[in-house]
C-alpha positions as CSV (number, residue, x, y, z in Angstrom):
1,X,92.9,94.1,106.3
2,X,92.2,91.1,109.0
3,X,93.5,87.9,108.5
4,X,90.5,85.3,108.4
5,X,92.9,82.3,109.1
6,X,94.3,81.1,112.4
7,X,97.8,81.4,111.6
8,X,98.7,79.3,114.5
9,X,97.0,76.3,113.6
10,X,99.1,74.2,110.8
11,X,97.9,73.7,107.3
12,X,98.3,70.5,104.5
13,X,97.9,72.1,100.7
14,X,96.9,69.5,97.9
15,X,97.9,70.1,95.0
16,X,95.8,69.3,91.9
17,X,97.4,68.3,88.2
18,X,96.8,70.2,85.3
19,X,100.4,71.7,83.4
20,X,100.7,74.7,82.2
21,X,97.9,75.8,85.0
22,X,100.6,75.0,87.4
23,X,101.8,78.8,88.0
24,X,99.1,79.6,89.9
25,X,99.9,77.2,92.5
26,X,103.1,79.1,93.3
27,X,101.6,82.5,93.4
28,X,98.7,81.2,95.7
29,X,101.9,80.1,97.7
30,X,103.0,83.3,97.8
31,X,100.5,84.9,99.1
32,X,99.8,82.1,102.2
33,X,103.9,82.1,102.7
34,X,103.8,86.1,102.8
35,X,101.2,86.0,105.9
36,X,103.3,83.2,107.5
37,X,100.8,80.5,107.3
38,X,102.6,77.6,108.3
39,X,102.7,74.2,105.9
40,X,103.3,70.9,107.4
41,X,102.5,68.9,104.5
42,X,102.0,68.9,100.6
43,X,99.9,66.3,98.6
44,X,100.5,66.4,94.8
45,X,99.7,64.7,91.1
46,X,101.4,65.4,88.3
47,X,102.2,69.3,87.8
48,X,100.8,69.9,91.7
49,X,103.8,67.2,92.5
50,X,106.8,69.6,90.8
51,X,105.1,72.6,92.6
52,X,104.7,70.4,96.1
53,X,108.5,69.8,95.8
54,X,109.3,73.4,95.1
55,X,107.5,74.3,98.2
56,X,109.0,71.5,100.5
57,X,112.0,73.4,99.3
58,X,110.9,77.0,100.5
59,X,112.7,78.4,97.3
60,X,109.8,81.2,96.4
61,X,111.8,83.2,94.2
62,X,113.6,79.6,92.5
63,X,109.7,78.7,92.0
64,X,108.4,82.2,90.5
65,X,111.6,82.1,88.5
66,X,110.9,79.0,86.8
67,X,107.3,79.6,85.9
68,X,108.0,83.3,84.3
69,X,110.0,82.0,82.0
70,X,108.6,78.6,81.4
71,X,108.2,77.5,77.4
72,X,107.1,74.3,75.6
73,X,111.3,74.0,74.7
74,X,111.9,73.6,79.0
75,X,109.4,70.9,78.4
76,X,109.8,68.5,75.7
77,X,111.5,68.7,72.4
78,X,109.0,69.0,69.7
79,X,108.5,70.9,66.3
80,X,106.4,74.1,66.5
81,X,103.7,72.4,64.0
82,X,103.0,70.6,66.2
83,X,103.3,72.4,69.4
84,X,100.8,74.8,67.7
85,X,98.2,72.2,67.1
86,X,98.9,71.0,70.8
87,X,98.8,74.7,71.9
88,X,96.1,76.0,70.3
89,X,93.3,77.5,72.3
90,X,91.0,77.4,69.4
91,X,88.1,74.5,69.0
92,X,86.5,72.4,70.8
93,X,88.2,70.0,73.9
94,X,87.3,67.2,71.6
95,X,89.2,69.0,68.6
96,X,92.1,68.7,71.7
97,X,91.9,65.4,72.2
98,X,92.0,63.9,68.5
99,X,95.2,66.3,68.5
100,X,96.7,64.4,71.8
101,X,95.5,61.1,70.2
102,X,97.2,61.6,67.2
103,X,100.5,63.0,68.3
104,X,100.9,59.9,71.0
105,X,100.6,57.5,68.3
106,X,102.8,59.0,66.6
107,X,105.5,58.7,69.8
108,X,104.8,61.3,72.1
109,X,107.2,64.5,72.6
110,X,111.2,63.9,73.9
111,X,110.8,65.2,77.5
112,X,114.5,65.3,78.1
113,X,114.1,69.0,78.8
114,X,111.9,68.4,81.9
115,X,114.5,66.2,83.1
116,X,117.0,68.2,83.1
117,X,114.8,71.2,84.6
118,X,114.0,68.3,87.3
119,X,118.0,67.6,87.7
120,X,118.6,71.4,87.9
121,X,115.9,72.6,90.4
122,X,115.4,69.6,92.7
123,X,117.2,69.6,96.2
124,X,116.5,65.8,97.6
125,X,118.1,66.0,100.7
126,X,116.8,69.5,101.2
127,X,113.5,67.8,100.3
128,X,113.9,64.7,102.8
129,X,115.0,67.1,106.0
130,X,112.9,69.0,105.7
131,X,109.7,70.2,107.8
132,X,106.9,69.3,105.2
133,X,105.8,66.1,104.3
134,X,105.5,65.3,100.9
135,X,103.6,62.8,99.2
136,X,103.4,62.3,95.7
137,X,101.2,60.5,93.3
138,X,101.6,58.8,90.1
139,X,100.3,55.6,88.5
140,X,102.2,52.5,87.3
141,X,101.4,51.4,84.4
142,X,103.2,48.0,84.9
143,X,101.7,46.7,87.8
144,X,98.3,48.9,87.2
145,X,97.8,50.4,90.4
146,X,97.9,54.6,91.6
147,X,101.2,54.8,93.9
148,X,100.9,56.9,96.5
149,X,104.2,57.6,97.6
150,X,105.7,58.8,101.0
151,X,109.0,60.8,99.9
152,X,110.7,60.9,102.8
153,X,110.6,56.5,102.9
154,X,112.0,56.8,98.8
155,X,115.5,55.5,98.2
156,X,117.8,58.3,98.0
157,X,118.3,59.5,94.5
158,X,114.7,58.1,93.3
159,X,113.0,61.9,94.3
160,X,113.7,62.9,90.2
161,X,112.4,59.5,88.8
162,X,109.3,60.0,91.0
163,X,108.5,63.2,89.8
164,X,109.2,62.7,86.2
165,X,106.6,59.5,86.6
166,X,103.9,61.6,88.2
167,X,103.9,64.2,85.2
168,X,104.2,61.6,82.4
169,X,101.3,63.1,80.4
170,X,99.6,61.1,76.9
171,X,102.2,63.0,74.6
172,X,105.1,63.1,76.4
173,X,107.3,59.9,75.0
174,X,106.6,56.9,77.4
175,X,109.8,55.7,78.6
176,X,110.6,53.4,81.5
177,X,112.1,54.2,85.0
178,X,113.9,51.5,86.7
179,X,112.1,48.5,84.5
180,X,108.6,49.9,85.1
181,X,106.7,52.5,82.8
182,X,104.0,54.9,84.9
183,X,101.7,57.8,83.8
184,X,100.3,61.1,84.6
185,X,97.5,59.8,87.6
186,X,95.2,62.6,86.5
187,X,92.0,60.5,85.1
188,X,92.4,57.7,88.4
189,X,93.3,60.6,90.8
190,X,93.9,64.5,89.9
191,X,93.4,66.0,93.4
192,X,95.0,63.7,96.2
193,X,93.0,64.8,98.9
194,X,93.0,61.1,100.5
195,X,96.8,60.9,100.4
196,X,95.9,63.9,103.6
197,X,93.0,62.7,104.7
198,X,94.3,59.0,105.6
199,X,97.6,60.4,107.0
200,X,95.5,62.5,109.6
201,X,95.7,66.1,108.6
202,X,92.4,67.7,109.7
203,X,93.3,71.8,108.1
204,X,93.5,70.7,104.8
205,X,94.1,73.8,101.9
206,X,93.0,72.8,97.8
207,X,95.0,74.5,95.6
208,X,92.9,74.2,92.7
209,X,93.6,74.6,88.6
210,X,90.7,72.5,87.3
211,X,93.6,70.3,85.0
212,X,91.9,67.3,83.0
213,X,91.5,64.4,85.6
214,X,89.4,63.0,88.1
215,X,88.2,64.4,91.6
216,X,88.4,61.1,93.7
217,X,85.4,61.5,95.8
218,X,86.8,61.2,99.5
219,X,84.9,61.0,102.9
220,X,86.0,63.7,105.2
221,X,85.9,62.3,108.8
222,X,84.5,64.9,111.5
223,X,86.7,67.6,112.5
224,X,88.4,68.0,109.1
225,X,88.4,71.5,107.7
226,X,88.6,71.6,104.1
227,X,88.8,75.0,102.3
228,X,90.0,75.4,98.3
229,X,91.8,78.1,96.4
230,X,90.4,78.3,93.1
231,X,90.3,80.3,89.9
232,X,87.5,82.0,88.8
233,X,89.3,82.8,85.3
234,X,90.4,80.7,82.6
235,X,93.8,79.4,82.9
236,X,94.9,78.5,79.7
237,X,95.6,75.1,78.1
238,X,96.9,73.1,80.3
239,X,100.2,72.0,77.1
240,X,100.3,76.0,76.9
241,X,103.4,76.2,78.2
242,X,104.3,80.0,77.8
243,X,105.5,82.5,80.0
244,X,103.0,85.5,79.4
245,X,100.4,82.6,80.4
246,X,102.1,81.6,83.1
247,X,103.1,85.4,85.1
248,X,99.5,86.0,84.6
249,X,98.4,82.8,86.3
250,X,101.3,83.5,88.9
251,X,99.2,86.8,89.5
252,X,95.7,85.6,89.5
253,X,97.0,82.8,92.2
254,X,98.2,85.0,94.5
255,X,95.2,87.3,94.7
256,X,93.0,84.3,94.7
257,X,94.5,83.0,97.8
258,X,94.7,86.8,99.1
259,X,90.7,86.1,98.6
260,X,90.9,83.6,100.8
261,X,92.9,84.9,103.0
262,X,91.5,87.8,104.3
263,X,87.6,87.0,102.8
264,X,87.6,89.6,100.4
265,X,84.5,89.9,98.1
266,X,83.5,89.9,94.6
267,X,82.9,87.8,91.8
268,X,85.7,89.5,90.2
269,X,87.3,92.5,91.6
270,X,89.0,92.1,94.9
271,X,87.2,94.3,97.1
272,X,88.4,95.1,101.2
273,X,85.1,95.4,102.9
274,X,83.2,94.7,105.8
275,X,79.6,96.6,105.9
276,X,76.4,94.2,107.0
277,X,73.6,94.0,104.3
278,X,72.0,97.1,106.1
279,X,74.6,99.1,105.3
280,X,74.4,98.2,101.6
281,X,70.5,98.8,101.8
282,X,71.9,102.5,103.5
283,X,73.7,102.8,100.2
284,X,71.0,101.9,97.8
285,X,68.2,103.9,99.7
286,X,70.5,107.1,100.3
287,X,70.2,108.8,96.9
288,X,69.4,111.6,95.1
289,X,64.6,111.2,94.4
290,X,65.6,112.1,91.0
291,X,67.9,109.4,90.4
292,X,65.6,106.9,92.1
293,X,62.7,107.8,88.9
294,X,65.4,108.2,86.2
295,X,66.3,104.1,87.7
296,X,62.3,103.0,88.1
297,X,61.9,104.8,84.7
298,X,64.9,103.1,82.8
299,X,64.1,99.7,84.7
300,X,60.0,99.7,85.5
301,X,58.6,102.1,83.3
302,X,55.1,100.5,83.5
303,X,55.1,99.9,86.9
304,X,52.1,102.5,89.5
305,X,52.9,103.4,93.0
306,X,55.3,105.5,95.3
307,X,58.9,106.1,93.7
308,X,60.4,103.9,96.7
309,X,57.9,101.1,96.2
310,X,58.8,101.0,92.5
311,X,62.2,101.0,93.3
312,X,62.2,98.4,96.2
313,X,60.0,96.0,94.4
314,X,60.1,96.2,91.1
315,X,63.3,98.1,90.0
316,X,66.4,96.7,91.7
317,X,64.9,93.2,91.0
318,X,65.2,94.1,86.9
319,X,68.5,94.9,87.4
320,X,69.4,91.9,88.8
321,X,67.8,90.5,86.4
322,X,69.8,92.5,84.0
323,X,73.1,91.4,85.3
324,X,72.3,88.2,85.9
325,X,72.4,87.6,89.0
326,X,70.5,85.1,91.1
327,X,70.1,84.3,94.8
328,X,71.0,87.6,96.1
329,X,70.5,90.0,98.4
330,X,71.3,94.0,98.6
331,X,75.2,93.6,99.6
332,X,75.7,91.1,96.5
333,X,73.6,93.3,94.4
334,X,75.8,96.4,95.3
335,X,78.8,95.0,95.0
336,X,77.9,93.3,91.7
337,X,77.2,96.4,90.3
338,X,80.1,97.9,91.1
339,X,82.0,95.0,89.4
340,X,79.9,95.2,86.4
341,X,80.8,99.2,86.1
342,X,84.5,98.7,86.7
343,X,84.5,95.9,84.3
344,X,83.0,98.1,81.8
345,X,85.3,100.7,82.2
346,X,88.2,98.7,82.5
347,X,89.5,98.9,86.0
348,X,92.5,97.2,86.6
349,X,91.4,94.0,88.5
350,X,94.6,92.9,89.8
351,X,94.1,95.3,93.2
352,X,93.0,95.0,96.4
353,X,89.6,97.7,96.4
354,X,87.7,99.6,98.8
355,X,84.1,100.2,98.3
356,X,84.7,104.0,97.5
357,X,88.1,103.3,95.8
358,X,86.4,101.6,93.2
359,X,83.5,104.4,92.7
360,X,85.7,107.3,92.5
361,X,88.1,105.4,89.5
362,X,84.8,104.7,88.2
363,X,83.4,108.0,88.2
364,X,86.2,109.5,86.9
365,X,86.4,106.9,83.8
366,X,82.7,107.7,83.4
367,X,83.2,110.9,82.4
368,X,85.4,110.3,79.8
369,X,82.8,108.4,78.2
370,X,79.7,108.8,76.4
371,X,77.4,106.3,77.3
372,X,76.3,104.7,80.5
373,X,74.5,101.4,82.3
374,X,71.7,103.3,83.6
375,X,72.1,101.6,87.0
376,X,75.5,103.4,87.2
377,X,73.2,106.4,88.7
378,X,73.0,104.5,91.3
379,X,76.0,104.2,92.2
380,X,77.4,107.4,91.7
381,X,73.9,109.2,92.8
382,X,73.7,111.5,90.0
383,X,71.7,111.8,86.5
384,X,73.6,110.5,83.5
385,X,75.7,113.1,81.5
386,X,75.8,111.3,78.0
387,X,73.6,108.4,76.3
388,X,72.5,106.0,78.3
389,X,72.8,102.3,77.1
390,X,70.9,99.4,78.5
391,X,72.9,96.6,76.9
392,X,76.4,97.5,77.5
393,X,76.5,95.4,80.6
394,X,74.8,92.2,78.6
395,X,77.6,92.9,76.2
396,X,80.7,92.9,78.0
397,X,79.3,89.9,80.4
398,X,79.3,88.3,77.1
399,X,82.7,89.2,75.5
């Protein structure tokens, strides 16, 4: 695979909040510390903040350690009732709220353990001496204003404090640090991009987790570069701290940023490929005359004219249709049918694919099975074996 970074050039990551989404922040690191991209700064808020300092300390297998075996006990002290109710990935986000609402009145959760996985983990003078800046963000509640803090300039022995302050979510306990009480920044500030963009950093990384909070809309000045990591699964609640949640986030993070890193397509899948939309239309055009009126038949039965008309015209646009897929053209619509079929028969999704990888695994799934999209003919350029069954694809999109 090519690279489709310059890995000479120097890159900032900003680090977004959002808790229990955290993992995938340290697997997306993995993957841009396994190319050797090199990191001159870290913005962070809240959970993006722990993560920032974990990477200022280049500790990968300290980070991944942490997160695989995370729980709502290395958090904050409270009773599994509750924890449940606060957990729960059942109703609505307002259902979620009126649970926050009503365990904060009621005193908010003993975060002792996150102190003392803050006292354990956290090298300051490692931290300080570093080669990446770190800036962190939190919000004092005191004096009412976001903090936007410069690490390096902090008294020594105030890095803990700091980060503690910056991840004070609603229904963690509220207690005060050195006379002044502060709170997660999330709903002023979730993704400090500006903490970057003021200090002058033009290649500027998002390591996105979509947390509950803000994005402060910034002005990027000319020559800036601004590129995001970002999930296209869910992540999980964002109090959800357990450890299954968390090595599968850890995963999908560091594929995601192996997405970015070498421009890999799909919507899904992860797929190693670089053909020109020609070569897809190659792909669609080369097959069997039989298959093309079994597809015109199964997609445009009513339609007149010369098989490839039907098919050009009338019967790849159904399909799309059919998958649901807009603005496209004959490489998306290829390689979104080839998703669609692997997700339907269940192909592992945490690989890197080639094109005819993924349709021999499919092919031979297919035959184990009885019934088929009938656009998988396509594909595979032969007649269907079993039933064939126009919804299946609707289905699963919708499971």
């Amino acid at each position: 695979m090519e690279l489709k970074i310059d890995l000479n050039k120097e890159y900032a990551l900003c680090l977004e909040g959002g808790g229990a989404k955290g993992a995938y922040q340290i697997g997306a690191w993995h993957a841009l510390r396994e190319v050797g991209m090199k990191i001159n700064a870290v913005a962070g808020t809240s959970v993006g903040a722990l993560n920032a300092a974990l990477i200022c300390m280049g500790d990968l297998e300290r980070a991944e350690d942490i997160w695989s075996h995370i729980s709502h006990s290395r958090v904050m002290e409270v009773e599994q009732e509750k924890a449940d109710l606060l957990f729960s990935q059942e109703g609505t986000l307002l259902d979620w709220i009126h649970a926050v609402l009503k365990y904060t009145v009621e005193g908010g959760a003993d975060i002792t353990p996150l102190k003392e996985l803050i006292a354990d983990f956290i090298d300051e003078e490692k931290i300080k001496t570093g080669n990446i800046a770190f800036f962190l963000h939190t919000f004092c509640r005191t004096d009412k204003k976001e903090l936007d803090v410069d690490v390096r300039e902090l008294e020594d022995g105030l890095l803990p404090d700091y980060l503690l302050a910056s991840a004070y979510l609603p229904v963690f306990k509220q207690e005060k640090l050195h006379g002044k009480s502060y709170m997660d920044p999330g709903m002023f500030n979730n993704v400090p991009l500006d903490s970057l963009i003021k200090r002058g950093y033009q290649d500027i990384i998002l390591l996105r987790i979509f947390g509950l909070g803000r994005y402060k809309p910034v002005e990027i000045p000319e020559g800036v570069h601004i590129s995001s990591i970002q999930p296209r699964v869910n992540l999980g609640n964002m109090l959800n701290f357990n450890s299954r949640q968390s090595v599968k986030n850890l995963r999908t993070g560091y594929f995601d940023a192996k997405r970015y890193l070498y421009g890999l397509a799909g919507k899904m899948y992860y797929i190693d490929e670089s053909e020109k939309e020609c070569d897809y239309v190659k792909r669609l055009i080369n097959i069997n005359i039989e298959v093309m009126q079994y597809v015109n038949e199964a997609y445009a039965p009513k339609q007149e004219g010369s098989v490839y008309r039907i098919y050009f015209e009338h019967t790849l646009g159904v399909i799309a249709e059919t998958l649901k897929l807009k603005a496209y053209d004959y490489k998306d619509l290829y390689l979104f049918m080839v998703e669609q079929a692997a997700r339907l028969c269940k192909l592992p999704r945490y690989h890197i694919y080639k094109i005819e990888e993924m349709i021999t695994a499919i092919k031979e799934r297919w035959e184990q099975k009885d019934i088929a999209p009938a656009f998988l003919a396509v594909l595979l350029n032969q007649l269907p074996v079993g039933e064939v069954n126009q919804e299946s694809v609707t289905e699963s999109r919708n499971q």
